[in-house]
Chimera marker file (.cmm) of the C-alpha trace (Angstrom):
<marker_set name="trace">
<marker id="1" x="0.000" y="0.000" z="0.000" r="1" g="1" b="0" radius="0.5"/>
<marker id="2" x="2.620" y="2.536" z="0.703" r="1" g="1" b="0" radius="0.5"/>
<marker id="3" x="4.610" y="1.506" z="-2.517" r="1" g="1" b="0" radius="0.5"/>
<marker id="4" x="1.938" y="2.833" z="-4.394" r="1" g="1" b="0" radius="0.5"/>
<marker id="5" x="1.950" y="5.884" z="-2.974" r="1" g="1" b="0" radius="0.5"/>
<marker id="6" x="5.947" y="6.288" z="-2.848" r="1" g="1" b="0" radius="0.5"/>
<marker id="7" x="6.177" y="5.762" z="-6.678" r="1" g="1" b="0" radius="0.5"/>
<marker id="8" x="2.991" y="7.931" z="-7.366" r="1" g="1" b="0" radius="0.5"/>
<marker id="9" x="4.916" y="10.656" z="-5.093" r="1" g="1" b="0" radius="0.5"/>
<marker id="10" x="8.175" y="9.886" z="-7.227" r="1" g="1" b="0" radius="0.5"/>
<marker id="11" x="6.738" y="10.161" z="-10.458" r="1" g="1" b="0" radius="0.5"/>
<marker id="12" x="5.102" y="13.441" z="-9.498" r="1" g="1" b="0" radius="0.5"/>
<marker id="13" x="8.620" y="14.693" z="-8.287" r="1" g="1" b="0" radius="0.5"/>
<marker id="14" x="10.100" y="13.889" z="-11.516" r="1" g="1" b="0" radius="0.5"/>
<marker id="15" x="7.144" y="15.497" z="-13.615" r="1" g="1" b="0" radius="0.5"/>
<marker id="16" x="7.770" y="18.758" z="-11.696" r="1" g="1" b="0" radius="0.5"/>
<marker id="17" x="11.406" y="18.735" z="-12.275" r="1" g="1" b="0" radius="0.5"/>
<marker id="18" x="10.712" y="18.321" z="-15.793" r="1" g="1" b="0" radius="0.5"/>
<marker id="19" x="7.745" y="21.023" z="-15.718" r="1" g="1" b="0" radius="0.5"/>
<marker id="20" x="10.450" y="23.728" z="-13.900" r="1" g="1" b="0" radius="0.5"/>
<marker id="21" x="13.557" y="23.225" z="-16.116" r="1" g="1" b="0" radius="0.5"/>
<marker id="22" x="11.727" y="23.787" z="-19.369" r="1" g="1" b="0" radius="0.5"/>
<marker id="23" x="10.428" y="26.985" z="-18.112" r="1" g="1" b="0" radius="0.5"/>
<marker id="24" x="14.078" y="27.811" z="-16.867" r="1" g="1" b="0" radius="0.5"/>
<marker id="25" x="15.270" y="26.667" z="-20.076" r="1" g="1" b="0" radius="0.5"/>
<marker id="26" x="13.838" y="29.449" z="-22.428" r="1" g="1" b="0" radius="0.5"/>
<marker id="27" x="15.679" y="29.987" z="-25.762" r="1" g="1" b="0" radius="0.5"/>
<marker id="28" x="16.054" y="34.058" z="-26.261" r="1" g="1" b="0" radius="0.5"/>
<marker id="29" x="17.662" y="35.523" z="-29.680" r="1" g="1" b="0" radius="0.5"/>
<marker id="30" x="19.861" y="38.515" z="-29.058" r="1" g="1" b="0" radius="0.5"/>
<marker id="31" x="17.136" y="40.272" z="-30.365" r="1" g="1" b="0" radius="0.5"/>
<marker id="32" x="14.971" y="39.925" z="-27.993" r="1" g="1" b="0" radius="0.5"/>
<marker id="33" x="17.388" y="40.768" z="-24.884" r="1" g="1" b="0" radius="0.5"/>
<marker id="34" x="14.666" y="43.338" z="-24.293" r="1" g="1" b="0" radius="0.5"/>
<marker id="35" x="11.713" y="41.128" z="-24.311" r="1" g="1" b="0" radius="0.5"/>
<marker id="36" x="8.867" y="41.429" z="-26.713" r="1" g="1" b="0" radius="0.5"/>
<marker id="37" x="6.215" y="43.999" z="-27.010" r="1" g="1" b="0" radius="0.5"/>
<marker id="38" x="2.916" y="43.570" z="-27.913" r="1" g="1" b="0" radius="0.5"/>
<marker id="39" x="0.394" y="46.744" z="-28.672" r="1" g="1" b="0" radius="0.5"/>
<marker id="40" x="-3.790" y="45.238" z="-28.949" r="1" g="1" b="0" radius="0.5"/>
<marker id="41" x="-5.285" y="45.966" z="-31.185" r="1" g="1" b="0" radius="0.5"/>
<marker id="42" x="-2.756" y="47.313" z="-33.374" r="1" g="1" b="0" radius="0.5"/>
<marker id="43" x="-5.034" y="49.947" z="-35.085" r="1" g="1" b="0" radius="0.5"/>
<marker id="44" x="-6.246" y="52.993" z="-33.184" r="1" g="1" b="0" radius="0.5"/>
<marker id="45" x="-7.650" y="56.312" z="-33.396" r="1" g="1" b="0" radius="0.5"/>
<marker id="46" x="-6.586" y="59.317" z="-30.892" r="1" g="1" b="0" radius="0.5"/>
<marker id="47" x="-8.444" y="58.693" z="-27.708" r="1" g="1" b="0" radius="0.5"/>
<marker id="48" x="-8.918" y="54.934" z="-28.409" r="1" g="1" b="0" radius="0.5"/>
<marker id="49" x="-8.117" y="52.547" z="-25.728" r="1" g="1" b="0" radius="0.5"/>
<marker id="50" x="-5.463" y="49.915" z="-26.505" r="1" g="1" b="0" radius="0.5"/>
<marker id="51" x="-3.193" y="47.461" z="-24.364" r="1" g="1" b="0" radius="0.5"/>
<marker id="52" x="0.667" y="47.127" z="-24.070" r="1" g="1" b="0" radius="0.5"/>
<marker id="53" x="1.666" y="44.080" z="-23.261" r="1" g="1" b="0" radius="0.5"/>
<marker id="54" x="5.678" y="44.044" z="-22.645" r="1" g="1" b="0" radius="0.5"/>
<marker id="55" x="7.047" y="40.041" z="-22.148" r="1" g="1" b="0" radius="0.5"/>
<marker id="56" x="10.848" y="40.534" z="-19.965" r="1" g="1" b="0" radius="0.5"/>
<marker id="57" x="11.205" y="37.118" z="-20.182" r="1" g="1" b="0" radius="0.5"/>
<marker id="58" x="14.013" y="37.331" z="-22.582" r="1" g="1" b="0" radius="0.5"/>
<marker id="59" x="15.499" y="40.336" z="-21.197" r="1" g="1" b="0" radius="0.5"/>
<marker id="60" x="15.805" y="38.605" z="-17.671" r="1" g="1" b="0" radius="0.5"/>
<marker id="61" x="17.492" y="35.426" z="-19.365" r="1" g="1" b="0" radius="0.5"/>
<marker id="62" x="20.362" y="37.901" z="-20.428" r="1" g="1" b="0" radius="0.5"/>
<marker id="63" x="19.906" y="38.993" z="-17.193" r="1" g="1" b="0" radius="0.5"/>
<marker id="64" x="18.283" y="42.901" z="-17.197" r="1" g="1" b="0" radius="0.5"/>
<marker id="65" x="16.515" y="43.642" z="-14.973" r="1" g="1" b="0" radius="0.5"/>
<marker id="66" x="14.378" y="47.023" z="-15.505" r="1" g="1" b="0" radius="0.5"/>
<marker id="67" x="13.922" y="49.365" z="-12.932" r="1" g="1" b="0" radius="0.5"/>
<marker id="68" x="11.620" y="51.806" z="-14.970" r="1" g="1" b="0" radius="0.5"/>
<marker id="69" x="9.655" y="51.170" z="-18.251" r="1" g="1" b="0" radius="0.5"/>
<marker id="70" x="9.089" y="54.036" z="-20.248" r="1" g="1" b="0" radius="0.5"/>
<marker id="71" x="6.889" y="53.983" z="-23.579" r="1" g="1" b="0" radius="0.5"/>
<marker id="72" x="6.342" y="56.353" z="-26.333" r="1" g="1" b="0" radius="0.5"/>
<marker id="73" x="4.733" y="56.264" z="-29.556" r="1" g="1" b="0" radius="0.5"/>
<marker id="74" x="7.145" y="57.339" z="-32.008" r="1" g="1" b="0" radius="0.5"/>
<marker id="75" x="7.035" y="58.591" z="-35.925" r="1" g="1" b="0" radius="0.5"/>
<marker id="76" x="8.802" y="55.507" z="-38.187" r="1" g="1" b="0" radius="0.5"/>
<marker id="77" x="12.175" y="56.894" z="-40.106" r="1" g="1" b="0" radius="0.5"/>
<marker id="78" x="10.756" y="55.981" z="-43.005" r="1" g="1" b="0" radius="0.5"/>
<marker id="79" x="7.136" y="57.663" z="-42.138" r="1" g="1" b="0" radius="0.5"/>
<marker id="80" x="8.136" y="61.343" z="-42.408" r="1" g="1" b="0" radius="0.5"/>
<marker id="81" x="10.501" y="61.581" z="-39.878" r="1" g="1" b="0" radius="0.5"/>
<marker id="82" x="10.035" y="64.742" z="-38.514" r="1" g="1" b="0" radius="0.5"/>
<marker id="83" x="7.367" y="64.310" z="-35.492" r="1" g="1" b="0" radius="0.5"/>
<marker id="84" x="8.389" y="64.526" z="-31.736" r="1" g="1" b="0" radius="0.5"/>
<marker id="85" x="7.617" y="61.496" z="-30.098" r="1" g="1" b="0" radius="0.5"/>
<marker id="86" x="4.374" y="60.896" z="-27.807" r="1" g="1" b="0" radius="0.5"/>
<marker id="87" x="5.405" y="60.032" z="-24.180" r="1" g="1" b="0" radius="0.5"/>
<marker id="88" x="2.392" y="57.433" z="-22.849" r="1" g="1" b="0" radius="0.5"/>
<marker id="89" x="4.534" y="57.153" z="-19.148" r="1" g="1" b="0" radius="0.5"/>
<marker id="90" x="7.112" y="55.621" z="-17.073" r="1" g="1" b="0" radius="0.5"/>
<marker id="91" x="6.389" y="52.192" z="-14.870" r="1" g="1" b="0" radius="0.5"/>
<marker id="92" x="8.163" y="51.566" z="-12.374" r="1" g="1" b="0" radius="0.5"/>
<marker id="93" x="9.102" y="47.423" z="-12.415" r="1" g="1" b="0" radius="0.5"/>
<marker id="94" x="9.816" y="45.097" z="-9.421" r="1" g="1" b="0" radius="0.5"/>
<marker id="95" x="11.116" y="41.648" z="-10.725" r="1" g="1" b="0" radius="0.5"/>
<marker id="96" x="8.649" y="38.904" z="-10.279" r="1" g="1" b="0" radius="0.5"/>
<marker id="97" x="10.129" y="35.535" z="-11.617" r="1" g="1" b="0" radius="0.5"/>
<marker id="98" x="6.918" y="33.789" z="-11.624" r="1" g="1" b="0" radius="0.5"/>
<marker id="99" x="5.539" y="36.798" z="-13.931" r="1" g="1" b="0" radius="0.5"/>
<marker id="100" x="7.839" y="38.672" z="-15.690" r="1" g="1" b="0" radius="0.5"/>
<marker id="101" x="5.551" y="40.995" z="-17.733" r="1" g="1" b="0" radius="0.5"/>
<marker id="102" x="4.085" y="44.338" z="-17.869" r="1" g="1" b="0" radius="0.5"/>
<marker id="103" x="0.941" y="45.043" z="-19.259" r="1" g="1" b="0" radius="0.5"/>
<marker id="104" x="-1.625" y="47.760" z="-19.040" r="1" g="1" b="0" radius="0.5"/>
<marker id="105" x="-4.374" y="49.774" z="-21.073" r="1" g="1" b="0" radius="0.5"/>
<marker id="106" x="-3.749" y="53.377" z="-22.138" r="1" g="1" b="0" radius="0.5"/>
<marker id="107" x="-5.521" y="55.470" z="-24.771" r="1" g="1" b="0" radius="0.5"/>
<marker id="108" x="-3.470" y="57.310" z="-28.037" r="1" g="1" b="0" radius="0.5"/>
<marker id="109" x="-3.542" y="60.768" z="-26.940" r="1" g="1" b="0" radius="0.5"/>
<marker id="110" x="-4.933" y="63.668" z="-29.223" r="1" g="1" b="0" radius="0.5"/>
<marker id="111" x="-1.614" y="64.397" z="-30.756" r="1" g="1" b="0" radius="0.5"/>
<marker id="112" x="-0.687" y="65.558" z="-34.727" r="1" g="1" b="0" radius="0.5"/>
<marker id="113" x="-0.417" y="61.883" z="-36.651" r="1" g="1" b="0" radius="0.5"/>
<marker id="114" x="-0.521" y="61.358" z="-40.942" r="1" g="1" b="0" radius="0.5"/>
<marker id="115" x="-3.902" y="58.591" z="-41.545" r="1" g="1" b="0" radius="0.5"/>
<marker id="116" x="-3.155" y="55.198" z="-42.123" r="1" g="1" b="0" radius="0.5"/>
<marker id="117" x="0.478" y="56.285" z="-40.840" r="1" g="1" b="0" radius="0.5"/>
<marker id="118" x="2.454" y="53.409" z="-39.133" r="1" g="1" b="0" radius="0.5"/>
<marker id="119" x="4.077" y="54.575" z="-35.683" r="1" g="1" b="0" radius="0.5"/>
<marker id="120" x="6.132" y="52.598" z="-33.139" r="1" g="1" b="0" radius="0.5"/>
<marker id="121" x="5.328" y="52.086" z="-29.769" r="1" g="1" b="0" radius="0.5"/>
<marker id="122" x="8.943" y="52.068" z="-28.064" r="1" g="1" b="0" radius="0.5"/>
<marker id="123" x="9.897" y="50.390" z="-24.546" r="1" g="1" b="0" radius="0.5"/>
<marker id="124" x="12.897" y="52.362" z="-23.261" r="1" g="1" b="0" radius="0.5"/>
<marker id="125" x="14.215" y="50.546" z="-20.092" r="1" g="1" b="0" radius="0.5"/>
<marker id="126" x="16.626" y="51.666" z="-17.489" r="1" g="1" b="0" radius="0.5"/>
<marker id="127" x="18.497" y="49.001" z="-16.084" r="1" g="1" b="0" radius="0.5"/>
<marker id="128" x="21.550" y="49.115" z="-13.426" r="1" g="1" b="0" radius="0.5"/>
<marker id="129" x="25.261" y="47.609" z="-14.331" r="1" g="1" b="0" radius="0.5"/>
<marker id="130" x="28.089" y="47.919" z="-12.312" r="1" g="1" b="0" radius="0.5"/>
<marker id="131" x="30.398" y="50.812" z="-13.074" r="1" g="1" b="0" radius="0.5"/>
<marker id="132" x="34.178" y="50.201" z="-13.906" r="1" g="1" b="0" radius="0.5"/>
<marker id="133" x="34.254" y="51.349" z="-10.168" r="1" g="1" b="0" radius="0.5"/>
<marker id="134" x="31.492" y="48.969" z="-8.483" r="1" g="1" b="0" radius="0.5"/>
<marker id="135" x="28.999" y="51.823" z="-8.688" r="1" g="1" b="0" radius="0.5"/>
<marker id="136" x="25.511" y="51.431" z="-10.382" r="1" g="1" b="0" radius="0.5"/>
<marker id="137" x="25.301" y="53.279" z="-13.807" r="1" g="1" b="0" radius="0.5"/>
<marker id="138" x="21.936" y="53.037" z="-15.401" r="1" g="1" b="0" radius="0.5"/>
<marker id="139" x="21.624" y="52.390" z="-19.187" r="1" g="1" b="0" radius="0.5"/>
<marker id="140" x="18.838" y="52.587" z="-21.745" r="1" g="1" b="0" radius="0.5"/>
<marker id="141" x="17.639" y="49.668" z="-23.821" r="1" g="1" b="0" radius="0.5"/>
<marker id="142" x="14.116" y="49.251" z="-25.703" r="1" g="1" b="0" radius="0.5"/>
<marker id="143" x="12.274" y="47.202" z="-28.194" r="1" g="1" b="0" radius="0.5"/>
<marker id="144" x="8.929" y="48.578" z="-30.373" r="1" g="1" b="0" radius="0.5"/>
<marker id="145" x="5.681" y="47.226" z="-31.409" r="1" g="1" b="0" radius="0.5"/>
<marker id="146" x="4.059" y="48.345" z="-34.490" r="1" g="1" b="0" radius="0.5"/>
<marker id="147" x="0.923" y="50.878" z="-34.362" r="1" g="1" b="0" radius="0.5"/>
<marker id="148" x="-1.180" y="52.123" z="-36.946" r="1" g="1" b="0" radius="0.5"/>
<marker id="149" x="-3.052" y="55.223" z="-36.457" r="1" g="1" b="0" radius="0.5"/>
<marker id="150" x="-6.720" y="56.341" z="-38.049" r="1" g="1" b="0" radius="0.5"/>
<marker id="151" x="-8.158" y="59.553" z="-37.911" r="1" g="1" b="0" radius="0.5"/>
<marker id="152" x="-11.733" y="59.485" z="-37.248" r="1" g="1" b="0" radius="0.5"/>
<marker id="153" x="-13.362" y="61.857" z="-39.734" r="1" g="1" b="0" radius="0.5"/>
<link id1="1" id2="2" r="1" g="1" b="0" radius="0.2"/>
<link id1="2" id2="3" r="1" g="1" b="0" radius="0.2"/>
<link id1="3" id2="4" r="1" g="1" b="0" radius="0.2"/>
<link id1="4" id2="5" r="1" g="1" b="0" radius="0.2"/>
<link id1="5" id2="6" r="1" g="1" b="0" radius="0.2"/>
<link id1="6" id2="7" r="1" g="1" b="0" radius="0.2"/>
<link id1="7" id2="8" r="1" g="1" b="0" radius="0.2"/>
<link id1="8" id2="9" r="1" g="1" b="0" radius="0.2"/>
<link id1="9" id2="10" r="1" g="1" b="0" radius="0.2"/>
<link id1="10" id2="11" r="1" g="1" b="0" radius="0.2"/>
<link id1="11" id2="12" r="1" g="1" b="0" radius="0.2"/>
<link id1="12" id2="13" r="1" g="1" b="0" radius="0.2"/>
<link id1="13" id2="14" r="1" g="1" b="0" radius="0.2"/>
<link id1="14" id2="15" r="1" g="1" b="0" radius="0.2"/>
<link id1="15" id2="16" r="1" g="1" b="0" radius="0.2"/>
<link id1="16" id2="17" r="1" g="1" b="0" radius="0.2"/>
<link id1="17" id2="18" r="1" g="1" b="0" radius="0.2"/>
<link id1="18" id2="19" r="1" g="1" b="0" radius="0.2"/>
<link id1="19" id2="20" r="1" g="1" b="0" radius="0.2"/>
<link id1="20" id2="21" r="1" g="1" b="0" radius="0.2"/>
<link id1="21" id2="22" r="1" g="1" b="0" radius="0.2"/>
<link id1="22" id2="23" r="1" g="1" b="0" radius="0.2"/>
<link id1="23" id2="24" r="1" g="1" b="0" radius="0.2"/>
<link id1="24" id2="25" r="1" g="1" b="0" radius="0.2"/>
<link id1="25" id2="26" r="1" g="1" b="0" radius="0.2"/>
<link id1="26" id2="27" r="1" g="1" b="0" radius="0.2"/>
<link id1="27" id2="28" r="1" g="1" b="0" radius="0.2"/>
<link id1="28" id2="29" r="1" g="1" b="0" radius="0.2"/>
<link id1="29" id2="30" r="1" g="1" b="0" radius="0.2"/>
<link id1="30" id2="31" r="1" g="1" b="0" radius="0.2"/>
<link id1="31" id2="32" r="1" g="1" b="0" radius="0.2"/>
<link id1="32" id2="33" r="1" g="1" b="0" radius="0.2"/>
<link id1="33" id2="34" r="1" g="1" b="0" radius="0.2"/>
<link id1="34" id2="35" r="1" g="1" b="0" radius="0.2"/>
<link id1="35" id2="36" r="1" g="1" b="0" radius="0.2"/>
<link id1="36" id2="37" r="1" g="1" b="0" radius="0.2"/>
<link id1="37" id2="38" r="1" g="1" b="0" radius="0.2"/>
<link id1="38" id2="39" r="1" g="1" b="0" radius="0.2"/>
<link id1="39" id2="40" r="1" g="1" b="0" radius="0.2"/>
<link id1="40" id2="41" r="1" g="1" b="0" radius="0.2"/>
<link id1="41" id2="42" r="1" g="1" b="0" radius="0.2"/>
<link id1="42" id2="43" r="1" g="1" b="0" radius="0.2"/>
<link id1="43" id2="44" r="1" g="1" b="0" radius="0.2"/>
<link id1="44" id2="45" r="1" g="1" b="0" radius="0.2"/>
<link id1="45" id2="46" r="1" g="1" b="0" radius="0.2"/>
<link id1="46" id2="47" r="1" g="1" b="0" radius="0.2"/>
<link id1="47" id2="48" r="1" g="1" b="0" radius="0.2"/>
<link id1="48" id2="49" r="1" g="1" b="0" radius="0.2"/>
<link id1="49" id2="50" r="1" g="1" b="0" radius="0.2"/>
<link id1="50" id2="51" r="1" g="1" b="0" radius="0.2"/>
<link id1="51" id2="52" r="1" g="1" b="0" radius="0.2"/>
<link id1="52" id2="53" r="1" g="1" b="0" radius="0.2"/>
<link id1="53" id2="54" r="1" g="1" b="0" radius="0.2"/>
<link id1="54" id2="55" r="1" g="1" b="0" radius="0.2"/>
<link id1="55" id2="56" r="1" g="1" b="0" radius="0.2"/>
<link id1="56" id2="57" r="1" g="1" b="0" radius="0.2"/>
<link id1="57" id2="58" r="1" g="1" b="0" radius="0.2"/>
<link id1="58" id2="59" r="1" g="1" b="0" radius="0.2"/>
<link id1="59" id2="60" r="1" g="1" b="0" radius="0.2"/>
<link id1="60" id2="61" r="1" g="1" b="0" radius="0.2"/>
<link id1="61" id2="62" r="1" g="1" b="0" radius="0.2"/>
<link id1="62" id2="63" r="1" g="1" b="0" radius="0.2"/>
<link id1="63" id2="64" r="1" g="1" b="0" radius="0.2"/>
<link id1="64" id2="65" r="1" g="1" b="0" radius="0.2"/>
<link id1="65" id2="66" r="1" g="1" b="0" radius="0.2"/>
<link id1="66" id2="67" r="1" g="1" b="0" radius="0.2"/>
<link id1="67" id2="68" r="1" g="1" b="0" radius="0.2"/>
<link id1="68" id2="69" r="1" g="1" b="0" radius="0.2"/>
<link id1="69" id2="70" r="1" g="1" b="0" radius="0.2"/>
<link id1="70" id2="71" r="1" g="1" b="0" radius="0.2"/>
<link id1="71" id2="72" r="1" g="1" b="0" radius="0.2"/>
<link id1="72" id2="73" r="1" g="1" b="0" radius="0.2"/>
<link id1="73" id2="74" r="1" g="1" b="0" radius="0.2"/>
<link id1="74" id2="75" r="1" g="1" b="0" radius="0.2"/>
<link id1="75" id2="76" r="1" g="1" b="0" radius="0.2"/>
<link id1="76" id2="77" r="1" g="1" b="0" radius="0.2"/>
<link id1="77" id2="78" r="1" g="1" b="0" radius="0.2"/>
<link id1="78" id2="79" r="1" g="1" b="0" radius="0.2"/>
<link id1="79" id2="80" r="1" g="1" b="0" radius="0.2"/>
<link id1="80" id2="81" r="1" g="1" b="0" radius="0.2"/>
<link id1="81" id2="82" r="1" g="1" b="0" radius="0.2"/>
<link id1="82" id2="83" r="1" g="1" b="0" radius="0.2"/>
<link id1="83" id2="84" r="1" g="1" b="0" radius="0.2"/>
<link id1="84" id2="85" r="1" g="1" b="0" radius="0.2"/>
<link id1="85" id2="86" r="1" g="1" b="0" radius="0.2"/>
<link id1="86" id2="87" r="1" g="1" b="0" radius="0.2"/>
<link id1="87" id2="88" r="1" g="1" b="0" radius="0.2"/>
<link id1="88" id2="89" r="1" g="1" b="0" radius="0.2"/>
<link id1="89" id2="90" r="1" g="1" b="0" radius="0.2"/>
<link id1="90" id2="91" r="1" g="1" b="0" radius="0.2"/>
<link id1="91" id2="92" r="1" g="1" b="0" radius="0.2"/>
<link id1="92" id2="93" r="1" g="1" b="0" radius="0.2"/>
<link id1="93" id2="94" r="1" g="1" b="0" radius="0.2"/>
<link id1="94" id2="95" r="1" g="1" b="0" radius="0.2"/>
<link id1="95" id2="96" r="1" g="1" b="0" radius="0.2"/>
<link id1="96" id2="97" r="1" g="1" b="0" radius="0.2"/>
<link id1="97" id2="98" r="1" g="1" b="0" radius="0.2"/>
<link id1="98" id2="99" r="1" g="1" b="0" radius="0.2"/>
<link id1="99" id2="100" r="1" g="1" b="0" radius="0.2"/>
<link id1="100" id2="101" r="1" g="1" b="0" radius="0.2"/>
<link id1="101" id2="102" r="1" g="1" b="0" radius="0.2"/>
<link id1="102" id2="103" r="1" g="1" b="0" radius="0.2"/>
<link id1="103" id2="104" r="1" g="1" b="0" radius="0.2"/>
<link id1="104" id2="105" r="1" g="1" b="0" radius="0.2"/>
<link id1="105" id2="106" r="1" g="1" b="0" radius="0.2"/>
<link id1="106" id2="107" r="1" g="1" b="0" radius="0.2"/>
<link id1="107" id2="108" r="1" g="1" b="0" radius="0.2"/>
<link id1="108" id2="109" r="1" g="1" b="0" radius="0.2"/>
<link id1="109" id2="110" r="1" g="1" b="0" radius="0.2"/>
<link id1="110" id2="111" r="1" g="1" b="0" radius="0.2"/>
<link id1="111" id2="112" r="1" g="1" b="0" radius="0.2"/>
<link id1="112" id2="113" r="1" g="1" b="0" radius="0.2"/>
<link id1="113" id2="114" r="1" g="1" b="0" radius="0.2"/>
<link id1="114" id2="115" r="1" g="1" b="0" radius="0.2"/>
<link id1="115" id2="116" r="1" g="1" b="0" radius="0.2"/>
<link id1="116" id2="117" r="1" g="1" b="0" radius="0.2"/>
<link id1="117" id2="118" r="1" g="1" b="0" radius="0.2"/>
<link id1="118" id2="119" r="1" g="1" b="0" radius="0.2"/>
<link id1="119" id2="120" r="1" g="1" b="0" radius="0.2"/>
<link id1="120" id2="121" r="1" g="1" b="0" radius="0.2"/>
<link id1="121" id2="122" r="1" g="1" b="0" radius="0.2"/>
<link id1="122" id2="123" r="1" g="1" b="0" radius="0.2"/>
<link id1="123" id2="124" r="1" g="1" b="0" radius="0.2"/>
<link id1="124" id2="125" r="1" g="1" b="0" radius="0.2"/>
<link id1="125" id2="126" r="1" g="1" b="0" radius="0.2"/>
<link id1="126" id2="127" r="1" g="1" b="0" radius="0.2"/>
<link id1="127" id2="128" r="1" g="1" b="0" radius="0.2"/>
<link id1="128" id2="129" r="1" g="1" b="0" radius="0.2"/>
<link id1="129" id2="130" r="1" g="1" b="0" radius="0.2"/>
<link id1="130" id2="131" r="1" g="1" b="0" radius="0.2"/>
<link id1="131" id2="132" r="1" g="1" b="0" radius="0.2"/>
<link id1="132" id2="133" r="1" g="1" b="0" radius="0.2"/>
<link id1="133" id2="134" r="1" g="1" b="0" radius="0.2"/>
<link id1="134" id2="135" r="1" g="1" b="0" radius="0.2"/>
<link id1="135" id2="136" r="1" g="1" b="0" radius="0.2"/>
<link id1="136" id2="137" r="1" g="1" b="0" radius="0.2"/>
<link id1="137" id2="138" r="1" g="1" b="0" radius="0.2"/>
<link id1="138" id2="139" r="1" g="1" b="0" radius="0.2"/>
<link id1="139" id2="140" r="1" g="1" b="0" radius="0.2"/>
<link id1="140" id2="141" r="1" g="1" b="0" radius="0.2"/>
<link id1="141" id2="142" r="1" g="1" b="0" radius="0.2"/>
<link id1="142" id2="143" r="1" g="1" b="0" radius="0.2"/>
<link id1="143" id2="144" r="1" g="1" b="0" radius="0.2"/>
<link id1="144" id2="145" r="1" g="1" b="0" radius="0.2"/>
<link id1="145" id2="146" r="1" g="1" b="0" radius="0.2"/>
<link id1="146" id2="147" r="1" g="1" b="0" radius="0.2"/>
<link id1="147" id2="148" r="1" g="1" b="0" radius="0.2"/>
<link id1="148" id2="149" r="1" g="1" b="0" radius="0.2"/>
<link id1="149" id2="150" r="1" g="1" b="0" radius="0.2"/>
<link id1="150" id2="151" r="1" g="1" b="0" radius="0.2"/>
<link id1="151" id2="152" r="1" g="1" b="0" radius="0.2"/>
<link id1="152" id2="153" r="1" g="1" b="0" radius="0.2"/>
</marker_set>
């Protein structure tokens, strides 16, 4: 009766170490170092609600860690070039392995955009190193999701 049990209990044990090495075993491209960004839905019109969903998985497997997440929406180069970008707000971050993601809603604010334009919504964040000293020097590092804007007529 308690052999049952023991094995039951030791196949369970060996499921979960399976289960929690393949999530510590993630795969990241160096292009992702700064996770991946996700804008829903990916169309919107000045004062339209949409959600930012930022996955740090990837940037915490190269090891940053954010401090502050800042996000803009930002003219493409190859748009016009010439608009100042939109600042949406900074988030402050505290590291949670078990959920290593920022999300939120916002709305596009009323600013100056082209119709049918393609923008960028760009995750700046600052993360600590050492200094050549020891000291902490905080450094910038983003990634963008694409965002097309409509103008409501």
């Amino acid at each position: 009766m308690i052999l049952p049990s023991l094995s039951t209990l030791l196949f369970s044990l060996a499921a979960l170490s399976t289960a929690v090495s393949s999530v510590s075993a993630v795969e990241c491209a160096e292009a992702s170092r700064f996770g991946r960004l996700e804008v829903v839905p990916s169309t919107v019109a000045p004062g339209q609600a949409f959600d930012v969903h930022a996955n740090l998985t990837c940037a915490i497997y190269f090891e940053i860690i954010p401090t502050y997440l800042d996000y803009y929406v930002e003219v493409l180069t190859d748009n016009n070039g010439h608009e100042p970008s939109i600042y949406l707000g900074r988030r402050d971050y505290t590291y949670n392995p078990l959920s290593p993601v920022d999300t939120f809603t916002t709305s596009l604010p009323y600013g100056y955009y082209f119709n049918g334009s393609q923008y960028s919504v760009v995750l700046d964040m600052i993360y600590p190193i050492n200094g050549t000293d020891g000291s902490t020097v905080n450094i910038v590092g983003g990634t963008q999701a694409l965002l097309n804007v409509t103008l409501s007529s």
